[in-house]
N, C-alpha and C positions, 0 to 999 in steps of 0.2 A: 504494500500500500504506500501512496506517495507522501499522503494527508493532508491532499489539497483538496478544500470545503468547497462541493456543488454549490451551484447558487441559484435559482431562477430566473430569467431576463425578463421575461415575461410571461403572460398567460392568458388565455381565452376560453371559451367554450359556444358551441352553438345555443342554439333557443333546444329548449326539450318537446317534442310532439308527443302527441297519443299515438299510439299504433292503430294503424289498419285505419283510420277514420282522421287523425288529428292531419296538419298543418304538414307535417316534413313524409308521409305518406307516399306521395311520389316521387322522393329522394332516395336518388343510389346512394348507398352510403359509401363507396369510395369519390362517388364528386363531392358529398357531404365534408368528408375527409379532409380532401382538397381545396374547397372553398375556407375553411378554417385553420387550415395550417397557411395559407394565401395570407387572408387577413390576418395572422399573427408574425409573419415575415413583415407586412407589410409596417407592425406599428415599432418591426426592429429591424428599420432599414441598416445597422450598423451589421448585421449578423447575414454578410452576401453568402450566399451558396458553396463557393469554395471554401467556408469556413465548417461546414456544418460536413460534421463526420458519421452521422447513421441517423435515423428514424427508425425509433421502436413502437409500433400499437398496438395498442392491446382489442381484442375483437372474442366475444364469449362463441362466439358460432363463424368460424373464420370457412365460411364454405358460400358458392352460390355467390351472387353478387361481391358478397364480405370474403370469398376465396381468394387464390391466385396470386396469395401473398398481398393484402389487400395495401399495408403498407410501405409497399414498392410501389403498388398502381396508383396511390394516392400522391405520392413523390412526383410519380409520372405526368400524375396530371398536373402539377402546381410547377413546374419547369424545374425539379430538383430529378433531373436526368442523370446526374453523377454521380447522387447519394445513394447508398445501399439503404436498408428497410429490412427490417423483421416483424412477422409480425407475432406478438405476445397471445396465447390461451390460459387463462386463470379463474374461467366462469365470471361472476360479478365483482371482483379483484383484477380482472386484465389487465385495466387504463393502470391501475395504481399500480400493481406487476411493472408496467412499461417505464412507468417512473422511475419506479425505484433500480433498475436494471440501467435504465440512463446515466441515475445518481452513483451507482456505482464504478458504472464503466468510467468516467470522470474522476472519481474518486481516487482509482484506481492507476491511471494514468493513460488507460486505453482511449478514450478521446477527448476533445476540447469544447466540442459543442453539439450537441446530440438534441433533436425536435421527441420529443414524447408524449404520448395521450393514446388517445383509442377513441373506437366507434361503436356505435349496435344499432342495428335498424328491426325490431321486430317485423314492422312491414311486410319488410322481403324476405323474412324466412321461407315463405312460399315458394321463392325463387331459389331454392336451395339451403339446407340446413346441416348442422356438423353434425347432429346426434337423430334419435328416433328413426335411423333408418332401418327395414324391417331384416329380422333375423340376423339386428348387432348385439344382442345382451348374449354376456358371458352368462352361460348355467350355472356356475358356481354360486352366481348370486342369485338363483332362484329362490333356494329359501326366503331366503329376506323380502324378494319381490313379495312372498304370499305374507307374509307377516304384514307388508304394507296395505296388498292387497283385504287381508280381513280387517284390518287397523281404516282403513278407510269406510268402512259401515257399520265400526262396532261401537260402544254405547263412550260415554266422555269421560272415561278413570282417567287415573294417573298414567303418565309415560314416562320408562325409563329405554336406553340404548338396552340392548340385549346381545346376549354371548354371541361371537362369530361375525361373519361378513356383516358390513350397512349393505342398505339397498342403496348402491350409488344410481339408481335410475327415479329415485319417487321425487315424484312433483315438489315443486319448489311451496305452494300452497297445504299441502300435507307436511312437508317440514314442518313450517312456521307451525302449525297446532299440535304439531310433537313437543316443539319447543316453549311454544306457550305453556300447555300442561308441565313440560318438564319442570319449569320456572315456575308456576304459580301465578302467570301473569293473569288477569282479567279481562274481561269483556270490556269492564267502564275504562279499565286504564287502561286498554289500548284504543277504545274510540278516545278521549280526553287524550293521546299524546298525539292523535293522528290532527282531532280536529285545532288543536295550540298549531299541529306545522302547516294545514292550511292556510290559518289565520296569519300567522310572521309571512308565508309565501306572498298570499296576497298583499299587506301591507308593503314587502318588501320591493315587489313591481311598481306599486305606488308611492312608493317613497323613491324608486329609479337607484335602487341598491343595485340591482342586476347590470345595469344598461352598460358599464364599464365593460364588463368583462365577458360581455353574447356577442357573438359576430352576427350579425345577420345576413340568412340564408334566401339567394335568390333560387326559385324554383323555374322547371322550363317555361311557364308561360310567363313568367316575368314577377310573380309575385315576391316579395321581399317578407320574408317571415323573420323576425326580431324577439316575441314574448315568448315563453315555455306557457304549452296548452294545461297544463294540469293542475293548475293551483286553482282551486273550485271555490269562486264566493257563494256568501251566505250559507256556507255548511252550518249545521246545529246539531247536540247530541241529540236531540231527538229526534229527528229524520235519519241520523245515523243509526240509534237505536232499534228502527225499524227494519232495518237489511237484513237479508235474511243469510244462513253462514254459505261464504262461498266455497268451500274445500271439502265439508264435513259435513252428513247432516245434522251432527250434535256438535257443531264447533262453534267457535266463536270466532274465527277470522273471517272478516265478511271486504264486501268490493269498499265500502268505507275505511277501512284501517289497515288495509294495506295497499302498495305501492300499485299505480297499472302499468301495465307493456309500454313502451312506449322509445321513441327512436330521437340519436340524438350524438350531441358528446354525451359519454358516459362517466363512472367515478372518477376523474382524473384530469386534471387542465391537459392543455396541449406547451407545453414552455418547450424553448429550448435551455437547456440547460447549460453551464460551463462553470470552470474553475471560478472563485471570488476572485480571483488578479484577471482572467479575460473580463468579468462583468466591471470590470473596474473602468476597462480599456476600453471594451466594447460599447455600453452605455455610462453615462454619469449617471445616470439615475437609479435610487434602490430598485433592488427585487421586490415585488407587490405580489403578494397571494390577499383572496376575499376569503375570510370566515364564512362558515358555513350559517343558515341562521335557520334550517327545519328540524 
């Protein structure tokens, strides 16, 4: 290790859509990709192309549209024709996977300025997907499949992990109500922590916390999409209260309190990253990361 300290130059992220119906819907997500690493070269004009030694993204479903090494094709498209591209698999840790792989390779001494982030378009999984294709589960995990399988129509005990293989195939909504019961979490406290980050979301558009750091995405007919689709005004516990559970039919995770599909940048800004003596050189201005506020 060299123990020269990463630093961030800068960072951006797209607007967040809904899937399948929201705003970025008929976005490829490698021109998605590409329009956002664009506008983030663009706000560090000091950081030209012959500086920038790899792009790492992260992609939970790197198949189909998000295939073919997507970011190489994203590089492709934004005129970063010399830069090599990897692209990162980590499920819903990818983008942050891609970061932290940045941070290191820098760290490390293996490059000076490295572009990181990721993508997901639920969208287009239609258009080809990295998992559920038929006759890919290992038998071995059969058992587990059935345990999931009766676990998903049996009455609402307690849940503990059990001896031998996880089911690494059970639904990401059957998780969460493993983990709820596992925890002791509640119905009220997770409508009450869902309906506080709607509340900060919407406030926070409206206060133009966001507007710094969205690029906004031109789509093919010329539309210019700027807001993230999912922050829901006027939600209340009691309209939430009334959902009925989405995963289980004794559960308590319902389409209110937890997250929807939805396409976008994903966990992770997109910075390029470099040594604290290049960011010195490169820009005068601090490294700016935003707080999170859901």
């Amino acid at each position: 290790m060299t123990g020269r300290q990463p630093v961030i130059v800068a960072a951006v992220r797209s607007p967040i859509g809904r899937a399948f119906k929201g705003s970025l819907a008929g976005l490829r997500p490698d021109d998605m990709s590409a329009q956002v690493i664009s506008a983030l070269l663009a706000r560090t004009p000091e950081v030209t192309p012959a500086l920038i030694d790899d792009i790492v993204w992260g992609c939970a479903s790197p198949a189909g549209e998000q295939g073919y090494n997507i970011a190489r094709v994203a590089g492709l498209l934004c005129g970063l024709t010399e830069v090599p591209a990897t692209t990162v698999n980590r499920f819903c840790a990818s983008s942050l996977q891609a970061v932290r792989m940045a941070a290191h390779a820098i760290a490390a001494g293996e490059a000076d300025v490295v572009v990181a982030g990721g993508v997901e378009s639920v969208s287009h999984f239609t258009q080809g997907c990295a998992d559920e294709m038929p006759g890919t589960h290992n038998a071995r995990f059969a058992e587990a499949e059935r345990r999931s399988a009766s676990r998903a129509t049996d009455g609402a005990g307690a849940w503990a992990p059990a001896e031998g293989l996880p089911d690494i195939y059970i639904a990401m909504g059957q998780t969460a109500e493993n983990v709820r019961r596992l925890c002791g979490v509640t119905r009220e406290a997770m409508d009450g922590f869902a309906l506080r980050s709607q509340e900060r979301a919407v406030q926070s558009q409206d206060d133009g916390f966001f507007d710094a750091e969205i690029v906004p995405l031109t789509l093919a007919d010329g539309t210019v999409v700027s807001r993230d689709d999912s922050p829901r005004r006027g939600s209340n516990l009691e309209a939430m209260a009334q959902l009925k559970p989405a995963f289980h039919p004794h559960g308590e995770v319902t389409a209110g309190n937890s997250c929807p599909p939805e396409a976008g940048w994903w966990p992770a800004p997109s910075p390029p990253w470099t040594p604290r003596s290049w960011a010195s050189g490169l820009s005068r201005r601090a490294a700016k990361c935003w707080p999170g506020r859901a």
